[in-house]
Structure formats: structure tokens, C-alpha cells
C-alpha positions in Angstrom: 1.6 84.6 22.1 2.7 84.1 18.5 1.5 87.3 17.6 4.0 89.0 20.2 7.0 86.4 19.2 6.4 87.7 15.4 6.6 91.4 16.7 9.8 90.8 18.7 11.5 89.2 15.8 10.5 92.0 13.4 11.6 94.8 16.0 14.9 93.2 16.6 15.1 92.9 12.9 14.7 96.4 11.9 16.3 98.2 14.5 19.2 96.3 15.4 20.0 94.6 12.0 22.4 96.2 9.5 21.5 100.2 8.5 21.1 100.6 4.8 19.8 104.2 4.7 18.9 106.1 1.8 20.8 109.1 0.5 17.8 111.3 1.3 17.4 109.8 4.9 19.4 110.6 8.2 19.7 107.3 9.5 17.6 108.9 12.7 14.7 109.4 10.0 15.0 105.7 8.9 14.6 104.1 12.3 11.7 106.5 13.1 9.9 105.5 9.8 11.0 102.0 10.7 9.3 102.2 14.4 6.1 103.8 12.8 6.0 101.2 9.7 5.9 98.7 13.2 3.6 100.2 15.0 1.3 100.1 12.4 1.4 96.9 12.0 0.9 96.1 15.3 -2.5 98.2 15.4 -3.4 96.2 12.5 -3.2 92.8 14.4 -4.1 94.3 17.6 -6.9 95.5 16.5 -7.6 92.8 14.1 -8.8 95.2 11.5 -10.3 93.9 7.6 -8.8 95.4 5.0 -11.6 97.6 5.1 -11.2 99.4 8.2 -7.7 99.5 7.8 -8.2 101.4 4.7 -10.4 103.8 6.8 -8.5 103.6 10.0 -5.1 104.1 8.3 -5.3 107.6 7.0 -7.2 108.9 10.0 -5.0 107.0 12.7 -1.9 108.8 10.6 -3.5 112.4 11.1 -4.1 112.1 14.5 -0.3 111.2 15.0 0.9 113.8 13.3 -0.9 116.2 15.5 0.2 114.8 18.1 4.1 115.1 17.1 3.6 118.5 16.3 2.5 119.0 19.8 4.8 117.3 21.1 7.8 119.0 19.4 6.1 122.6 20.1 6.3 121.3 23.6 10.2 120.5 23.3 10.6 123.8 21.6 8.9 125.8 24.1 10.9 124.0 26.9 14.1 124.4 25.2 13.6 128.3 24.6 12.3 128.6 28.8 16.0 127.0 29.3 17.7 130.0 27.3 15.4 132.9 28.7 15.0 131.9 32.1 15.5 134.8 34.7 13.1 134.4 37.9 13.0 130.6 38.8 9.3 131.4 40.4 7.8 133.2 37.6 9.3 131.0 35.2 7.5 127.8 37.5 4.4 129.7 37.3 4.5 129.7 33.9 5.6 126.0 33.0 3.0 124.6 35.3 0.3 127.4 33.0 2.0 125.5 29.8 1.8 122.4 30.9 -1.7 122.4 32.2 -2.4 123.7 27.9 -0.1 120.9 26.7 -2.2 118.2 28.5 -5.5 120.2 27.5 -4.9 119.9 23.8 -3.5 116.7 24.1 -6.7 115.5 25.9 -8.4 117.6 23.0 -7.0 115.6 20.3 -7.4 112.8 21.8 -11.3 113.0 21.9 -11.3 113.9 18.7 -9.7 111.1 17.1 -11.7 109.1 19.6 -15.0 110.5 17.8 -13.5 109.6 14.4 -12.6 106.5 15.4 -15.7 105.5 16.8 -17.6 106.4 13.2 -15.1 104.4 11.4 -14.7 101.5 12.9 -16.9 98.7 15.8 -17.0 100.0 19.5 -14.6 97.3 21.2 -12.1 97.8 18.4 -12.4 101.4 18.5 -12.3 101.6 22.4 -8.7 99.5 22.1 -6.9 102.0 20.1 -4.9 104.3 22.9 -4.8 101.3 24.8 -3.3 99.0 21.8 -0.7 102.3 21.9 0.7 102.6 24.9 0.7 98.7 24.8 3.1 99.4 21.9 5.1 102.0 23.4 5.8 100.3 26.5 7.3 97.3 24.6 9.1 99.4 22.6 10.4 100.9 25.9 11.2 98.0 27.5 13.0 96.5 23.9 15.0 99.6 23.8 16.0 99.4 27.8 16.9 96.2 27.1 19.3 96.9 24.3 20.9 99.4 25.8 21.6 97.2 29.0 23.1 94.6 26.7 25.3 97.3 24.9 26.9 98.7 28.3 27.7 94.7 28.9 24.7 94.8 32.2 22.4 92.5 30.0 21.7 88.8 30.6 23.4 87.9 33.9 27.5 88.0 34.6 30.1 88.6 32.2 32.7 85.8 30.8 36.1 86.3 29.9 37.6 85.1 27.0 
């Protein structure tokens, strides 16, 4: 429980406290590098790596999500040009459900892959908790950002006060 009370402070930390960004940075960049530096370290503990496998896992874990973003942002971009050429709703259906079906097979791909590498680098039970350590990750994240946003259109926390 500690471990999740240290993660909550840090998120809250980094992504709601005061934005010094570099001169190189978008601020966008910044909070992404932020999230991943966070996510990171939440594998770490999650998966209560040594040094050791950390050095291994690290570089290999850090691969496998770049491939993943680039698929991902392929994905977007394909989506986004369907929007601009899109002349026969049923043909263009066909085709999105022909892409998709390819997104989630290369996705799956990937993730097999890294599941292999995984496997060689470090114990079975920690290996078999990385994807699930992830979306464990995500889904706070999710709910942390929800949250924020309810608190910034004044919904957050119960009834308003008046000054």
C-alpha cells in the first residue's frame, strides 16, 4: 500500500506541479517523458527487479515500447488520412475492419515477441507480470487523469462552496 501512496505522490508531483520545460521541449514532450520516467519506475517496483535485471530489462522493455508507439501512431495516421479520402461509407468499413484486424495482428506480434525476450532475461513469475504490471499502470494513470480533469471543471470531490 505504501508502494501505491509513493506512486500517487510522485504522479501528482510531476504532472500537476509547476512546468519548468526546457527550451528544446514542447511542454507536451516533457509530461510524456515525465509519464514514461513514471512508468518505469513503477515496473521497477512492480516487478521488484535487482539492479541486474533492470539493467537487462530496461533497454529491451524500452524497444518494445517504441514499437509499439510507432504502431500506434501509423494507426492514427492511417485513420486520420481514411477521414480525408473517405468516399463509399461501405467500402471504406470494409476496409477499416481489414486494418484493424492487421493493427491487432502486429500488436499481438510484438507482443509475443517481447514476451520471448522477456522470458530469457528475466524469472518466469516476474516475466509473466510485465503486460499485466502495464495496464495496471495505465489504468491508474487513467483514473488519475479522470480525476483531475473532474476537479478542474469544479465536478470533483462532492458539492461546491461559495465564498
Amino acid at each position: 500500500m505504501k508502494r501505491f501512496s509513493f506512486i500517487w505522490i510522485v504522479m501528482f508531483v510531476l504532472l500537476t506541479g509547476t512546468r519548468v520545460s526546457s527550451a528544446q521541449q514542447p511542454p507536451a514532450e516533457d509530461a510524456t517523458e515525465k509519464i514514461k520516467a513514471i512508468q518505469i519506475q513503477y515496473l521497477t517496483k512492480k516487478l521488484e527487479l535487482t539492479p541486474e535485471e533492470a539493467q537487462k530489462f530496461l533497454p529491451i522493455y524500452n524497444n518494445y515500447t517504441h514499437e509499439v508507439e510507432q504502431l500506434i501512431a501509423e494507426r492514427r495516421d492511417k485513420k486520420e488520412q481514411d477521414k480525408l479520402t473517405a468516399d463509399n461509407a461501405d467500402e471504406l468499413a470494409r476496409k477499416n475492419m481489414d486494418k484493424e484486424l492487421n493493427y491487432e495482428k502486429r500488436m499481438l506480434d510484438i507482443r509475443s515477441r517481447y514476451n520471448n525476450e522477456f522470458q530469457r532475461i528475466l524469472p518466469g513469475r516476474k516475466a509473466g507480470m510485465v503486460f499485466k504490471s502495464e495496464r495496471e499502470f495505465r489504468s491508474i494513470m487513467i483514473n488519475h487523469l479522470n480525476t483531475q480533469r473532474m476537479n478542474r471543471m469544479g465536478q470533483g470531490g462532492g458539492p461546491r462552496r461559495r465564498p
